[in-house]
N, C-alpha and C positions, 0 to 999 in steps of 0.2 A: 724788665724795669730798667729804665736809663740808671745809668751811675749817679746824678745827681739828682736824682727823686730817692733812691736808696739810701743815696747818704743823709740828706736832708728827712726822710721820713723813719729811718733808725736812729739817728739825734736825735730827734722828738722826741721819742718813746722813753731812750735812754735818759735823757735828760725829767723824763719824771719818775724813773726808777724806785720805788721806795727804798729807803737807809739800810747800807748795808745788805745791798741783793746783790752789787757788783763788784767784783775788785778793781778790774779795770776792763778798757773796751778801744779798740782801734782800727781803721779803716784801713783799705787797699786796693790799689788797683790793679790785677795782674795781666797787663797784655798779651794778649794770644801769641805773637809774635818772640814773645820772651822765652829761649828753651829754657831749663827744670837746672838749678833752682834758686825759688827767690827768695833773700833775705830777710823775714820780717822784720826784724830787729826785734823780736819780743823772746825774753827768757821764758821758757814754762820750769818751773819745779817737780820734779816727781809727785805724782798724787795731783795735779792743779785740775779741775774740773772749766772744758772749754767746751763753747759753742758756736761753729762758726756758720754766717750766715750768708750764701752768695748769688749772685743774679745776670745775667749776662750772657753773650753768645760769643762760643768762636765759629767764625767764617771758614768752611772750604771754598764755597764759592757765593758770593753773593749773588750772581748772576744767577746760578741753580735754585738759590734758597735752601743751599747746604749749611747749616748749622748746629752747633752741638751746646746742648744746655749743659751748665753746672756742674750737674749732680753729676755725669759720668765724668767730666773734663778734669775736675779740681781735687788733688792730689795733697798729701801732708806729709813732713817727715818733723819728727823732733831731735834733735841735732844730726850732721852730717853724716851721724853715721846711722843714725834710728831706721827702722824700717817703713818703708811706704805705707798708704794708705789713703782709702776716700770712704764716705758718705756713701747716702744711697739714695738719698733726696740733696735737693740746695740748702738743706740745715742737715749736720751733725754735729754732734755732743759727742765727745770724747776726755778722757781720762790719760792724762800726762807719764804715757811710761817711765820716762826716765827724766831728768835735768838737761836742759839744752836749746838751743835757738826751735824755735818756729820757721819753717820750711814751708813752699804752698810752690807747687808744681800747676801747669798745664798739660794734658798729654798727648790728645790725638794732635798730630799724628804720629806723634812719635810712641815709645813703646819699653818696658822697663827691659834691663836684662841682667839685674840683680834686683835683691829685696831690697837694698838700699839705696834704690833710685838710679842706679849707672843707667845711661841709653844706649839702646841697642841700635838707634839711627843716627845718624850723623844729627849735629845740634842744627845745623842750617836748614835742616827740612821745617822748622819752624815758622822760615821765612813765607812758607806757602800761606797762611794761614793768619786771618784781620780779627777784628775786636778784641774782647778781653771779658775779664770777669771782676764784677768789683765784690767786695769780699769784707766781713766785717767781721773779728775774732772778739770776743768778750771771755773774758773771765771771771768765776762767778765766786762771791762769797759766802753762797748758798749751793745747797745740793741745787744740782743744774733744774731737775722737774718742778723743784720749789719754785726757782726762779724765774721758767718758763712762765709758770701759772701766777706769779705775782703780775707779770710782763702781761701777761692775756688779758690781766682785766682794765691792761689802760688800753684797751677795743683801738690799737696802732697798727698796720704790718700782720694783720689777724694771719693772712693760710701758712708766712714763715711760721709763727709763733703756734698756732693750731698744728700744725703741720710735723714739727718737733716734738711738740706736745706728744700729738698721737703716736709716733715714730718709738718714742720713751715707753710708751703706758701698754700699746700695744705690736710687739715687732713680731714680723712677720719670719719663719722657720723655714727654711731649706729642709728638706727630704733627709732622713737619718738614713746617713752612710753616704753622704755627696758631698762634697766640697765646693765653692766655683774658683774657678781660675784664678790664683792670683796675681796675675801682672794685667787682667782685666779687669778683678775686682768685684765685691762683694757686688748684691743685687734683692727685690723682693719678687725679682720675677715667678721662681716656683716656688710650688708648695704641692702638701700633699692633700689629696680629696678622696673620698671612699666610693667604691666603685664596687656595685652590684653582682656584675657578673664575671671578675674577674680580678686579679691583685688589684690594691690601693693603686690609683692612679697618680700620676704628677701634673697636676695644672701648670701650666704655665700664661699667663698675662705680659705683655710687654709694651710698650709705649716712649719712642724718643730715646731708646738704653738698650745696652749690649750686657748680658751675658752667657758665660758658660759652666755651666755644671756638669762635672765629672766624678766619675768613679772608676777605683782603681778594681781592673779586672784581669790580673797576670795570666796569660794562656800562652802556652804553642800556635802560631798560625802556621796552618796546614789547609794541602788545598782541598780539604769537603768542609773547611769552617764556614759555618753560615750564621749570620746575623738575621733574627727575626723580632717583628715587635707589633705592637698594635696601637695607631694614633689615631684622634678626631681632631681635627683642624674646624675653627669652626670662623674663625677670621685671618685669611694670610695677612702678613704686614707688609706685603707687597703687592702692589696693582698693575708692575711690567717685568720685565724679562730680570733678573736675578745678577745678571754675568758682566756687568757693568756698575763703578762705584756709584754712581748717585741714585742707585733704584736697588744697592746691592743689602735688602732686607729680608729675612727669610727665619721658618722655623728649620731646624735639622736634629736628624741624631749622625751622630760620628763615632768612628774610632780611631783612638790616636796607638801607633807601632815604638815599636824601640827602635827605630833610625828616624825618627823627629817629625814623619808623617801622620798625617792623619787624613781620613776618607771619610766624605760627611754626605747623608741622603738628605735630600731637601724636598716638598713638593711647591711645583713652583708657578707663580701667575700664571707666568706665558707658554715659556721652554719647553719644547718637547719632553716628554720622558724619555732616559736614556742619554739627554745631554750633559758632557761632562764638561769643565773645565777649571783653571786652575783659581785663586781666590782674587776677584781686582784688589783688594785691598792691598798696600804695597807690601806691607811687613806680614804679610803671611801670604804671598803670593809662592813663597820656597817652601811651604811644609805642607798646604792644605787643597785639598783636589775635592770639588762637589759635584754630586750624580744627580738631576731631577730624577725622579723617582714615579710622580705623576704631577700633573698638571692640570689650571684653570679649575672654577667652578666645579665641576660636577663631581661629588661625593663628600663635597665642605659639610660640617653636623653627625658626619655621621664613622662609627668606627670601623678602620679600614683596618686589615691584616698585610704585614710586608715579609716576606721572606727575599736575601739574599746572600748569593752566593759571595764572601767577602773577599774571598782568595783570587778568585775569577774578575771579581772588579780592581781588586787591586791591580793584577796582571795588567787589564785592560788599558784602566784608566792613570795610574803612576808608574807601573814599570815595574822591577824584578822586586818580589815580594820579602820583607824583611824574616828574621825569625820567631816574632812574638807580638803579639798585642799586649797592651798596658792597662789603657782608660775606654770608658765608654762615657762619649760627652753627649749632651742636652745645648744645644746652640740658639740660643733666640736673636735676632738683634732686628731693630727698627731703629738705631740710629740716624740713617740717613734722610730717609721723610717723614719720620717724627707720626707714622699711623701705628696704628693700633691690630696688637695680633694675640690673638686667643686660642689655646689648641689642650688638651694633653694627651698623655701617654701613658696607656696600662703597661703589658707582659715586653718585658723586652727581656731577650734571651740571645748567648753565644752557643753554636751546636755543633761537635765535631766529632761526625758519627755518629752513635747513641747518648753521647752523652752532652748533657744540658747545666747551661752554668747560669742563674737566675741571677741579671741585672736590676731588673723590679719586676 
């Protein structure tokens, strides 16, 4: 939605707000180009219930038709020292930790390298990167759901307003005992589904959004450790080769070590199986190395069994092997062409020699 149909069609709305639904409400434009962070000029109070609402693209390349919506871009901190934070849609509702300025960050392509927003890229890499996101913050003097549903029924702005709605009433659960990433940030990607012949599975859905879910799995890595697991892929989120940033969409499982690597299987459109290489993405181009594993069409639907030697690929594919594993990550991302990818994952298991250490 253009910034000036946003602003002009959230006025509307706002402006027939019933008495006493709003405290107050202010617009923004945040340019893509602008690094982390910008000023809103708005105090929040400890305890203040906000909801903010945003719409717009940042550009890697227009030429490509690289683009990134909202919901993963747009970033919050409440005072300069508060801890980061996004949304999981282009509406979140949030509760005012503490007293202090209104903060609203952009992030690809940069990257956090503390909780409270420092960057791990230089600020200039900003420069890469066009458009903006226009951004409407309101404050409410109503429990926020109250005031969503008063707002629904002036039929304005319906899928934000629906959209929050449902987000409120019904949120979607991460898998008990997973966390996702936090310097990528929360997500509705997985969830758990029940699975016939075999442990509870983890669906996974993605669409235009990156994340990672991991779990902490402290081991010894020795060389007969092996990673084994069973996935159905049943839509990749990618339609060409994997190894290049503007088609770089893919489902994976990974492991990440204690010297900062991680090793991720992927199956993938095109690539041969057995093709390794390091991540295009810039800021993870120094820690993360992917194996296809299998490729193309044949066996999408249906559940596949993977054994691999993890010690043997590390060797292979990163170099002299560290002394331990940490995490075992769940990787989805369709960020870059914005398609649709559906797959999960029952039994995944670490195995060193007889003994078996159950993932899920």
């Amino acid at each position: 939605m253009p910034e000036a149909e946003f602003r002009s069609r959230f006025a509307a709305l706002l402006a027939q707000a019933p008495p006493h639904t709003l405290r107050d409400h202010a617009f923004f434009f945040l340019p893509a180009n602008t690094p982390p962070w910008f000023d809103t000029g708005l105090d929040c109070g400890a305890g203040d219930h906000v909801t903010v609402f945003a719409a717009g693209r940042t550009y890697l390349s227009r030429e490509l038709d690289l683009w990134i919506h909202p919901h993963f871009q747009l970033w919050y901190r409440v005072s300069e020292k508060g801890e980061v934070f996004r949304g999981t849609r282009c509406s979140h509702t949030f509760t005012a930790p503490s007293s202090g300025r209104l903060f609203l960050a952009g992030y690809f392509p940069g990257e956090w390298a503390t909780r409270t927003g420092d960057l791990a890229v230089p600020a200039d890499v900003y420069n890469q990167v066009e458009g903006g996101i226009s951004v409407l913050v309101v404050r409410w003097a109503v429990d926020p759901l109250a005031g969503l549903k008063r707002l629904s029924q002036l039929r304005a702005v319906g899928a934000f307003i629906s959209g929050e709605i449902d987000r409120l009433e019904d949120p979607i659960s991460k898998p008990e005992g997973w966390a996702y990433l936090w310097f990528v940030g929360p997500s509705e990607t997985y969830t758990v589904v029940p699975h016939a012949h075999q442990r509870q599975a983890i669906a996974c859905y993605t669409h235009a959004d990156a994340a990672i879910l991991h779990k902490d799995v402290p081991l010894p890595f020795t060389p007969d450790t092996r990673l084994r697991w069973s996935w159905k892929i049943d839509i990749l989120p990618s339609r060409s080769r994997e190894d290049e940033l503007p088609t770089h969409d893919y489902f994976s499982l990974a492991v990440e070590f204690d010297n900062g690597q991680d090793l991720t299987y992927f199956w993938s459109a095109e690539l041969p199986p057995e093709t390794g290489f390091r991540c295009p993405i810039p800021t993870w181009q120094g820690r993360e190395t992917h194996v296809a594993v299998r490729s193309g069409q044949r066996g999408l639907g249906q559940w596949v069994p993977e054994e691999r030697n993890l010690y043997a690929d590390y060797t292979r594919w990163v170099g002299e092997p560290p002394a331990r594993i940490l995490r075992v990550w769940l990787i989805a991302l369709s960020l870059f062409r914005r398609q649709e990818g559906l797959c999960e994952y029952g039994t995944i298991e670490l195995v060193t020699g007889d003994h078996v250490t159950v993932v899920n």
